[in-house]
C-alpha positions as CSV (number, residue, x, y, z in Angstrom):
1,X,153.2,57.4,201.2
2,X,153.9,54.9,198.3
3,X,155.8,55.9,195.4
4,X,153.2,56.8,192.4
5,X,153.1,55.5,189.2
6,X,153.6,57.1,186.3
7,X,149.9,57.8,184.5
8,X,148.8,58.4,181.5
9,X,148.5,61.8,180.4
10,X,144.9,60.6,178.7
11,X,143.7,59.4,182.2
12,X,141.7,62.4,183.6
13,X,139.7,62.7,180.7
14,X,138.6,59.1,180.6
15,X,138.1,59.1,184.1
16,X,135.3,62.3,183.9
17,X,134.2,60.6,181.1
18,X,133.7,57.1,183.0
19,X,131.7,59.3,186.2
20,X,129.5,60.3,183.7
21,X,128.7,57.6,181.3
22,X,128.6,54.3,183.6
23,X,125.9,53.3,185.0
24,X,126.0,53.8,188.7
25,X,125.8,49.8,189.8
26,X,129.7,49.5,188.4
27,X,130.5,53.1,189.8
28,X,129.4,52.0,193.5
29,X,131.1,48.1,192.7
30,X,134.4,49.9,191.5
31,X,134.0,51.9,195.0
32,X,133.0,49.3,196.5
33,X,136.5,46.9,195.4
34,X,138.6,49.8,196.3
35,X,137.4,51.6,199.2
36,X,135.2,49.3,201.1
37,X,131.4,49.3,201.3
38,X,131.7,50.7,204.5
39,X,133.4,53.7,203.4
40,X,131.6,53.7,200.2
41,X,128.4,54.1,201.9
42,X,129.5,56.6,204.0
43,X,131.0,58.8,201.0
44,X,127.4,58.6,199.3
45,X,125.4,59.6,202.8
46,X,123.4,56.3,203.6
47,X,123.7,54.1,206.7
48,X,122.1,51.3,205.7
49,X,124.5,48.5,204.2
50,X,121.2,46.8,202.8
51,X,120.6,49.7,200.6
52,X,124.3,49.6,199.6
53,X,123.6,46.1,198.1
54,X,120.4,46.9,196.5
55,X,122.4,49.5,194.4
56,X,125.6,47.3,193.2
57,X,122.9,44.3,192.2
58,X,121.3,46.6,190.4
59,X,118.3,46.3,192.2
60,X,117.5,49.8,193.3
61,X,119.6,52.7,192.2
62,X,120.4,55.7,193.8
63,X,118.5,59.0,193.9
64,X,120.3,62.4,194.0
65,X,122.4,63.5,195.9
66,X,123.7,59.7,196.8
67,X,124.3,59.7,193.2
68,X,126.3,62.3,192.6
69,X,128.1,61.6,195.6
70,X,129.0,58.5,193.8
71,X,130.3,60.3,191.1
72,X,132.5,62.3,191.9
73,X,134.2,60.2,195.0
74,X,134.1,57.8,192.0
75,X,136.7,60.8,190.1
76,X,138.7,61.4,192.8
77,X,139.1,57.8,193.7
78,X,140.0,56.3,190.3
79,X,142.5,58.8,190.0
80,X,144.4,58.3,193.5
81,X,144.0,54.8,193.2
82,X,146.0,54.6,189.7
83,X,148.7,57.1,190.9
84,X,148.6,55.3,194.0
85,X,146.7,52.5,195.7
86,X,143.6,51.6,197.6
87,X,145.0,52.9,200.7
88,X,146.4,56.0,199.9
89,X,143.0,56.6,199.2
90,X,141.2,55.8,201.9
91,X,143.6,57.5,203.8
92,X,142.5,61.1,201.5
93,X,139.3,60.4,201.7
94,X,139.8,60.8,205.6
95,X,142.5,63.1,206.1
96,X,142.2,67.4,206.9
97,X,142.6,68.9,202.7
98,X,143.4,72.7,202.7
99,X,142.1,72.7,199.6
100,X,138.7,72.2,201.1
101,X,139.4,74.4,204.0
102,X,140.6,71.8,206.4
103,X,137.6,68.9,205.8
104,X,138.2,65.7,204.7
105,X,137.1,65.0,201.4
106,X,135.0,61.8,202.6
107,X,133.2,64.6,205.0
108,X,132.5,67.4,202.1
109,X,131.1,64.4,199.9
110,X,128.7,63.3,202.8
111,X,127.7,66.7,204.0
112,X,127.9,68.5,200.8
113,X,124.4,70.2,200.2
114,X,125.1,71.2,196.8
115,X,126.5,69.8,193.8
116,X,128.9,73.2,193.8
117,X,130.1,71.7,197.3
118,X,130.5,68.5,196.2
119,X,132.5,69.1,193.2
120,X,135.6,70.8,195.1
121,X,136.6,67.1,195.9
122,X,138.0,66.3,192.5
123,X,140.6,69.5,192.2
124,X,142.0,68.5,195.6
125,X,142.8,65.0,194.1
126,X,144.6,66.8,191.1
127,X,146.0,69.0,193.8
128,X,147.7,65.9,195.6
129,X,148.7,64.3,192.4
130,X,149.9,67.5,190.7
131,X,152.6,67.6,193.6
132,X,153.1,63.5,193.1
133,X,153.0,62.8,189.9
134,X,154.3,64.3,186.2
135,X,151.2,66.3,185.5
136,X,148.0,64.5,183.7
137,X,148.5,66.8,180.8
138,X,151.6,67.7,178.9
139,X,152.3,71.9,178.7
140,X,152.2,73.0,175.0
Protein backbone atom coordinates (compact mmCIF):
# COMPACT_ATOMS: atom_id res chain seq x y z
CA UNK A 1 0.00 0.00 0.00
CA UNK A 2 1.32 3.51 -0.80
CA UNK A 3 2.39 5.75 1.84
CA UNK A 4 -0.63 8.38 2.64
CA UNK A 5 -0.54 11.85 2.58
CA UNK A 6 -1.02 13.92 5.20
CA UNK A 7 -4.88 15.45 4.99
CA UNK A 8 -6.38 18.11 6.09
CA UNK A 9 -8.11 17.87 9.20
CA UNK A 10 -11.14 20.03 7.45
CA UNK A 11 -11.36 17.35 4.71
CA UNK A 12 -14.28 15.07 5.98
CA UNK A 13 -16.46 17.74 6.48
CA UNK A 14 -16.09 19.18 2.99
CA UNK A 15 -16.25 15.94 1.62
CA UNK A 16 -20.04 15.15 3.22
CA UNK A 17 -20.74 18.40 2.35
CA UNK A 18 -19.60 17.98 -1.45
CA UNK A 19 -21.94 14.28 -1.53
CA UNK A 20 -24.60 16.32 -0.62
CA UNK A 21 -24.58 19.55 -2.40
CA UNK A 22 -23.19 18.67 -6.05
CA UNK A 23 -25.13 17.86 -8.52
CA UNK A 24 -24.87 14.21 -9.29
CA UNK A 25 -23.37 14.68 -13.12
CA UNK A 26 -19.82 15.93 -11.43
CA UNK A 27 -20.37 13.23 -8.51
CA UNK A 28 -20.58 10.28 -11.20
CA UNK A 29 -17.59 12.32 -13.63
CA UNK A 30 -15.40 12.62 -10.30
CA UNK A 31 -16.19 8.69 -10.00
CA UNK A 32 -15.90 8.26 -13.13
CA UNK A 33 -11.91 10.06 -13.44
CA UNK A 34 -11.00 8.03 -10.43
CA UNK A 35 -12.48 4.76 -10.42
CA UNK A 36 -13.37 3.89 -13.90
CA UNK A 37 -16.88 3.88 -15.47
CA UNK A 38 -16.84 0.40 -15.37
CA UNK A 39 -16.50 0.19 -11.70
CA UNK A 40 -18.51 3.26 -11.26
CA UNK A 41 -21.36 1.70 -12.86
CA UNK A 42 -21.17 -1.24 -11.00
CA UNK A 43 -20.93 0.69 -7.48
CA UNK A 44 -24.29 2.57 -8.43
CA UNK A 45 -26.18 -0.94 -9.68
CA UNK A 46 -26.67 -0.36 -13.49
CA UNK A 47 -25.22 -2.49 -16.31
CA UNK A 48 -25.71 -0.43 -19.06
CA UNK A 49 -22.62 1.86 -19.94
CA UNK A 50 -25.12 3.93 -22.15
CA UNK A 51 -27.04 4.99 -19.15
CA UNK A 52 -23.67 5.71 -17.44
CA UNK A 53 -23.08 8.44 -20.15
CA UNK A 54 -26.56 9.83 -20.17
CA UNK A 55 -25.90 10.67 -16.35
CA UNK A 56 -22.24 12.44 -16.60
CA UNK A 57 -23.72 14.60 -19.79
CA UNK A 58 -26.27 15.55 -17.85
CA UNK A 59 -28.72 14.12 -19.97
CA UNK A 60 -30.63 11.84 -17.69
CA UNK A 61 -29.95 11.71 -14.04
CA UNK A 62 -30.18 9.02 -11.70
CA UNK A 63 -33.23 7.84 -9.72
CA UNK A 64 -32.79 6.45 -6.12
CA UNK A 65 -31.12 4.21 -5.10
CA UNK A 66 -28.34 4.62 -8.15
CA UNK A 67 -28.22 7.96 -6.65
CA UNK A 68 -27.46 7.50 -3.36
CA UNK A 69 -25.17 4.88 -4.33
CA UNK A 70 -23.36 7.59 -5.99
CA UNK A 71 -23.14 9.42 -2.96
CA UNK A 72 -21.78 7.81 -0.69
CA UNK A 73 -19.14 5.66 -2.90
CA UNK A 74 -18.65 9.32 -3.89
CA UNK A 75 -17.59 9.85 0.39
CA UNK A 76 -15.72 6.99 0.64
CA UNK A 77 -13.83 7.48 -2.59
CA UNK A 78 -12.78 11.07 -2.23
CA UNK A 79 -11.53 10.37 0.95
CA UNK A 80 -9.21 7.20 -0.01
CA UNK A 81 -8.28 8.74 -3.00
CA UNK A 82 -6.74 12.04 -1.09
CA UNK A 83 -5.07 9.88 1.68
CA UNK A 84 -4.10 7.62 -0.98
CA UNK A 85 -4.58 7.16 -4.79
CA UNK A 86 -6.94 5.93 -7.43
CA UNK A 87 -5.87 2.50 -6.89
CA UNK A 88 -5.81 1.99 -3.45
CA UNK A 89 -9.19 2.59 -3.97
CA UNK A 90 -10.33 0.51 -6.29
CA UNK A 91 -8.58 -2.06 -4.63
CA UNK A 92 -11.17 -1.16 -1.14
CA UNK A 93 -13.83 -0.90 -3.10
CA UNK A 94 -13.13 -4.77 -3.94
CA UNK A 95 -11.50 -6.17 -1.11
CA UNK A 96 -13.34 -8.44 2.11
CA UNK A 97 -14.01 -5.15 5.04
CA UNK A 98 -14.63 -6.53 8.56
CA UNK A 99 -16.21 -3.60 9.12
CA UNK A 100 -18.92 -4.62 6.87
CA UNK A 101 -18.89 -8.19 7.95
CA UNK A 102 -16.49 -9.53 5.40
CA UNK A 103 -18.28 -7.80 1.97
CA UNK A 104 -16.56 -5.65 -0.12
CA UNK A 105 -17.68 -2.23 0.04
CA UNK A 106 -18.23 -2.09 -3.97
CA UNK A 107 -20.71 -5.24 -3.09
CA UNK A 108 -22.71 -3.51 0.05
CA UNK A 109 -23.03 -0.28 -2.33
CA UNK A 110 -24.54 -2.49 -5.18
CA UNK A 111 -26.63 -4.85 -3.16
CA UNK A 112 -27.52 -2.47 -0.42
CA UNK A 113 -31.45 -2.34 -0.18
CA UNK A 114 -31.54 0.36 2.16
CA UNK A 115 -29.98 3.62 2.70
CA UNK A 116 -29.11 2.19 6.48
CA UNK A 117 -27.05 -0.48 4.42
CA UNK A 118 -25.58 1.67 2.25
CA UNK A 119 -24.24 4.16 4.61
CA UNK A 120 -21.92 1.56 6.60
CA UNK A 121 -19.44 2.14 3.53
CA UNK A 122 -18.20 5.46 4.68
CA UNK A 123 -17.11 4.52 8.44
CA UNK A 124 -15.04 1.65 7.00
CA UNK A 125 -13.19 4.27 4.84
CA UNK A 126 -12.52 6.33 8.13
CA UNK A 127 -11.80 2.98 9.60
CA UNK A 128 -8.86 2.28 6.99
CA UNK A 129 -7.62 5.86 7.21
CA UNK A 130 -7.93 6.21 10.99
CA UNK A 131 -5.18 3.31 11.07
CA UNK A 132 -3.22 5.23 8.01
CA UNK A 133 -3.37 8.51 8.51
CA UNK A 134 -3.16 11.31 11.65
CA UNK A 135 -6.79 11.38 12.30
CA UNK A 136 -9.25 13.88 10.18
CA UNK A 137 -10.01 15.67 13.34
CA UNK A 138 -7.70 16.94 15.97
CA UNK A 139 -8.67 15.53 19.96
CA UNK A 140 -9.51 18.64 22.15
Amino acid sequence: MPSPKMLDPELRWIVEHEATTLEIARIAKYLQDHLGQEITGYLSGIDNAKTFELWTSEESAPRNPAKTRLRYAYQAARLLIEAFDDETAKAWFFGCNTALADEAPAYVLRHGATPDDLRLVVPAARKLLEGAVPPLVEAP
